[in-house]
FIBADREN-160554 format. One record per residue (C-alpha): residue number from 1; residue in one letter; chain; x, y, z. Coordinates in steps of 0.25 Angstrom, whole numbers, plus 5000, padded with zeros to 4 digits. Layout:
<nodes>
{num NUM, residuo A, cadena A, x X, y Y, z Z}
...
</nodes>
This chain:
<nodes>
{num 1, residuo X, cadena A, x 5148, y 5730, z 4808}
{num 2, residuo X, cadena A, x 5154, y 5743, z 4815}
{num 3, residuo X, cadena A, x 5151, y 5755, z 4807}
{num 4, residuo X, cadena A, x 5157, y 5769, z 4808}
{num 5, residuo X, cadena A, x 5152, y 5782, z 4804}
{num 6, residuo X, cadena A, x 5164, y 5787, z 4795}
{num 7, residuo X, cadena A, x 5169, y 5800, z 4801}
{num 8, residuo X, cadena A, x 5173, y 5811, z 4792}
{num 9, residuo X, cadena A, x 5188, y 5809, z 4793}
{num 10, residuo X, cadena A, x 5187, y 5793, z 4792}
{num 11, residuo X, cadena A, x 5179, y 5797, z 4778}
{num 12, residuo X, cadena A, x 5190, y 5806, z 4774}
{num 13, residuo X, cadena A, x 5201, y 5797, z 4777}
{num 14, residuo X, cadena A, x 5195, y 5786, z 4771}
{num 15, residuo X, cadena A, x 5192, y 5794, z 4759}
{num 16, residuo X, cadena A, x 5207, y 5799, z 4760}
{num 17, residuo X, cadena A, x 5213, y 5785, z 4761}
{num 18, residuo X, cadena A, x 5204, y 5780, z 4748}
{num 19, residuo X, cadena A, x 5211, y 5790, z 4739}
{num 20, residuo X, cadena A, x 5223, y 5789, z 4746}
{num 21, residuo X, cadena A, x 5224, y 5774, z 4741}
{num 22, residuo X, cadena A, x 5216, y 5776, z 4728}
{num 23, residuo X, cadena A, x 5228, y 5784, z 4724}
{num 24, residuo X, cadena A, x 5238, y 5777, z 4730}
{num 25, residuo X, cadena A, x 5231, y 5764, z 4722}
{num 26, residuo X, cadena A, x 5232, y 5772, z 4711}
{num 27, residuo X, cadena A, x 5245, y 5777, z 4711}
{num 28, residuo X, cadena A, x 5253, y 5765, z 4715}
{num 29, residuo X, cadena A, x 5244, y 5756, z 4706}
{num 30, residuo X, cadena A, x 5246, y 5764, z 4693}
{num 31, residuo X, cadena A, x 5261, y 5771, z 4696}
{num 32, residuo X, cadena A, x 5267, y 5757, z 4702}
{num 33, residuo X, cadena A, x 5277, y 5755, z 4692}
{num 34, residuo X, cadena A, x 5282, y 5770, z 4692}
{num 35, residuo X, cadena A, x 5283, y 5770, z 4706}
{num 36, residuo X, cadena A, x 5289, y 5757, z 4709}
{num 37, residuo X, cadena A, x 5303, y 5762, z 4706}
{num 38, residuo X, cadena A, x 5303, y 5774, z 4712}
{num 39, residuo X, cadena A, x 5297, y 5770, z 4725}
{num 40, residuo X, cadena A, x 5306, y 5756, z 4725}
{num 41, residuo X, cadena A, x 5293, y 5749, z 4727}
{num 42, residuo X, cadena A, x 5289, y 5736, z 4718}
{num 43, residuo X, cadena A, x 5277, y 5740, z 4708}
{num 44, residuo X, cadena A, x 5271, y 5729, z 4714}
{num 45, residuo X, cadena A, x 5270, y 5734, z 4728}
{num 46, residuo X, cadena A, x 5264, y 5746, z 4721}
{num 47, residuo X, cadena A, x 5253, y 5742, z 4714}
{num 48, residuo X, cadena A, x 5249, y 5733, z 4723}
{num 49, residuo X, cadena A, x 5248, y 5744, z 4734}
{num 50, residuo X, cadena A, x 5240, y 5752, z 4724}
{num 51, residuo X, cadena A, x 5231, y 5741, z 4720}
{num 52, residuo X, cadena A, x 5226, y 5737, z 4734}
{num 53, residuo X, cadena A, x 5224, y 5752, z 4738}
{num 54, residuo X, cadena A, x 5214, y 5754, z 4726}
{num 55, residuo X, cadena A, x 5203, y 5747, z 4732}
{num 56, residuo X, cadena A, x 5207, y 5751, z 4746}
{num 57, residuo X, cadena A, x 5204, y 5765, z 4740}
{num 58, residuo X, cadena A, x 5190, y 5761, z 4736}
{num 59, residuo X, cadena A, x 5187, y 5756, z 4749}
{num 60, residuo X, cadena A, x 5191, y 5766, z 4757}
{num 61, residuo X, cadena A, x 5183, y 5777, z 4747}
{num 62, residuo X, cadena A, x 5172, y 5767, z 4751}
{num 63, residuo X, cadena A, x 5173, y 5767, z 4765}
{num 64, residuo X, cadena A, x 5175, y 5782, z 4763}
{num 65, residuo X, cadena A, x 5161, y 5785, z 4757}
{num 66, residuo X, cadena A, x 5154, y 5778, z 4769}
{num 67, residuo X, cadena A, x 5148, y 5785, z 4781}
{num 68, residuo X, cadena A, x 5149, y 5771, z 4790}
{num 69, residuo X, cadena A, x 5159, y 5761, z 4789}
{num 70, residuo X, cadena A, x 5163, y 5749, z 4795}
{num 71, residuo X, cadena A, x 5175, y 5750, z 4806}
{num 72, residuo X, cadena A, x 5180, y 5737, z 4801}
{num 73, residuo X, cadena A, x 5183, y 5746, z 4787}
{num 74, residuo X, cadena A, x 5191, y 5757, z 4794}
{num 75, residuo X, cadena A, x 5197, y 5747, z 4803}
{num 76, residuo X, cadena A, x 5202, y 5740, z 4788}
{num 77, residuo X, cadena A, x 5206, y 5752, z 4784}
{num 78, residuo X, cadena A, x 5215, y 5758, z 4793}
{num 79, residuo X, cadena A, x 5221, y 5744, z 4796}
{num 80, residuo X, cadena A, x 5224, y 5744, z 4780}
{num 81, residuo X, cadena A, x 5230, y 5756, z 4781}
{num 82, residuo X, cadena A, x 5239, y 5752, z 4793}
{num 83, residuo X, cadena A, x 5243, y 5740, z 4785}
{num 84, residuo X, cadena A, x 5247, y 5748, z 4773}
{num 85, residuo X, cadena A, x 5256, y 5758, z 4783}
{num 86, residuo X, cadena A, x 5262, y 5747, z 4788}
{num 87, residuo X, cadena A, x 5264, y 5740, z 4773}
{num 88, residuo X, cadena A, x 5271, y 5752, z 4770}
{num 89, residuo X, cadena A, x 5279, y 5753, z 4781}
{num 90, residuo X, cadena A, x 5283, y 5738, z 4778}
{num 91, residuo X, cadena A, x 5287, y 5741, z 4761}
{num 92, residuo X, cadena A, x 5299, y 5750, z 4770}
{num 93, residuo X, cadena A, x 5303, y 5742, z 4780}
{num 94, residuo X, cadena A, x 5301, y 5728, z 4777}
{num 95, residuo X, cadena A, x 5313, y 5730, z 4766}
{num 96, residuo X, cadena A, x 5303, y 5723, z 4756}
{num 97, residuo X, cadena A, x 5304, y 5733, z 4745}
{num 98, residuo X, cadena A, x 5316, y 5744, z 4744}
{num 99, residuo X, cadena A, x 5307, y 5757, z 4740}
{num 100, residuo X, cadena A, x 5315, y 5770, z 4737}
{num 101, residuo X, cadena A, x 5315, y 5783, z 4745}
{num 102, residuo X, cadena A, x 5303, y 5786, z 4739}
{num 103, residuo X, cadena A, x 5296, y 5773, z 4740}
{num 104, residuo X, cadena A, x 5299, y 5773, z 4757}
{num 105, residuo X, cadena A, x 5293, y 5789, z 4755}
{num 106, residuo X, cadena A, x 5280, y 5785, z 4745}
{num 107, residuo X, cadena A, x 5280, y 5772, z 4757}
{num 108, residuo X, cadena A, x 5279, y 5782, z 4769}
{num 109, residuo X, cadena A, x 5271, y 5791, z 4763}
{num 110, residuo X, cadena A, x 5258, y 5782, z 4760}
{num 111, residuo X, cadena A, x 5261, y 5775, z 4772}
{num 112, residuo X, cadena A, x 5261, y 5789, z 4780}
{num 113, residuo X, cadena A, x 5247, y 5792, z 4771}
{num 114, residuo X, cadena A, x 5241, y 5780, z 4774}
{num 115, residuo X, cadena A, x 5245, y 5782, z 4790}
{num 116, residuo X, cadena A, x 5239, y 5796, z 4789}
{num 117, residuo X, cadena A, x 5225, y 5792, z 4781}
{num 118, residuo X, cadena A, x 5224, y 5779, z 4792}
{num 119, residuo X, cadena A, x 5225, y 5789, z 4803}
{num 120, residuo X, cadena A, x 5213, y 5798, z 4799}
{num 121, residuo X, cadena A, x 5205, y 5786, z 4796}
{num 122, residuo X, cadena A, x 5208, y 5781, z 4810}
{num 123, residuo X, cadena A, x 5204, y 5795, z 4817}
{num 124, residuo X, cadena A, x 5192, y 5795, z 4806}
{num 125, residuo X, cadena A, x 5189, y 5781, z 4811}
{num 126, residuo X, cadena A, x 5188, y 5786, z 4825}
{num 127, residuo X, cadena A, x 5181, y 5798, z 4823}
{num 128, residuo X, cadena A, x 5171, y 5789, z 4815}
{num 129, residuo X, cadena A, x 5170, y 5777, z 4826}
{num 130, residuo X, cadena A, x 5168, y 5790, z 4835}
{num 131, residuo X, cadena A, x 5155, y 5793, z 4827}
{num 132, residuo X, cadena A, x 5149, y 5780, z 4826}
{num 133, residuo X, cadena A, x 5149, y 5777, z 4842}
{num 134, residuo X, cadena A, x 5140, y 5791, z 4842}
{num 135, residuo X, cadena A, x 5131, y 5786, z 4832}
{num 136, residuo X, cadena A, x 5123, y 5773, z 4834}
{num 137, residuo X, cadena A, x 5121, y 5763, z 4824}
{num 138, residuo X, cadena A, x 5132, y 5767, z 4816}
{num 139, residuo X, cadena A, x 5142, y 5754, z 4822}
{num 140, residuo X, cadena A, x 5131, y 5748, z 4831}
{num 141, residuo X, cadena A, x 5129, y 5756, z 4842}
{num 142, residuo X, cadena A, x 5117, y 5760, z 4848}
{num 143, residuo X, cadena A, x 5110, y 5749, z 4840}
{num 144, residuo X, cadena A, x 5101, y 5740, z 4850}
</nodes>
């Protein structure tokens, strides 16, 4: 398995993504109902949002707490992140769900977070893999 040394910002952003989705989870697992209405969003959509982000939240607090990680992880991570843009982008265009003013804005707004934290770990990730090709045995190289 190819390993990475995790750079400082990968750690960070990781780190920043995990709480990011822990309160999310929270938020839309616990405040589904009151926000349903106001967002024009089906409660169900909600909670099921915020249910699946409470694991991924433990995962990536995980994956932030080690110095070496698989590539394979952070390659999972940043494409779930690219899936959830796209979802989000989908809930507005697709005509599926008819969400208020404030439900295209709430939409946008964690879309455009979640674009942002992807970034940082994708330049994280490249400073990371920048390290690993320096130091030998940490993804295989230099090993005989």
């Amino acid at each position: 398995m190819s390993m990475i040394q995790s750079s400082p910002l990968l750690h960070k952003a990781l780190a920043l993504d995990a709480a990011a989705c822990a309160g999310m989870g929270l938020l839309l697992t616990t405040a589904a109902g009151p926000l349903a209405g106001p967002l024009g969003l089906p409660e169900t959509l909600l909670q099921g949002a915020g249910l699946m982000l409470l694991p991924c939240a433990a995962l990536l607090a995980f994956l932030a707490s080690r110095e070496a990680l698989p590539r394979l992880a952070i390659y999972a991570v940043i494409g779930i992140n690219l899936i959830w843009i796209v979802d989000s982008l989908a809930i507005l265009l697709t005509g599926w769900f008819a969400p208020t003013g404030l439900g295209i804005v709430f939409v946008l707004v964690q879309a455009a977070a979640v674009a942002f934290v992807t970034e940082l770990e994708v330049i994280g990730f490249r400073r990371s893999s920048a390290q690993a090709d320096m130091m030998p045995g940490v993804d295989g190289a230099g090993q005989g």
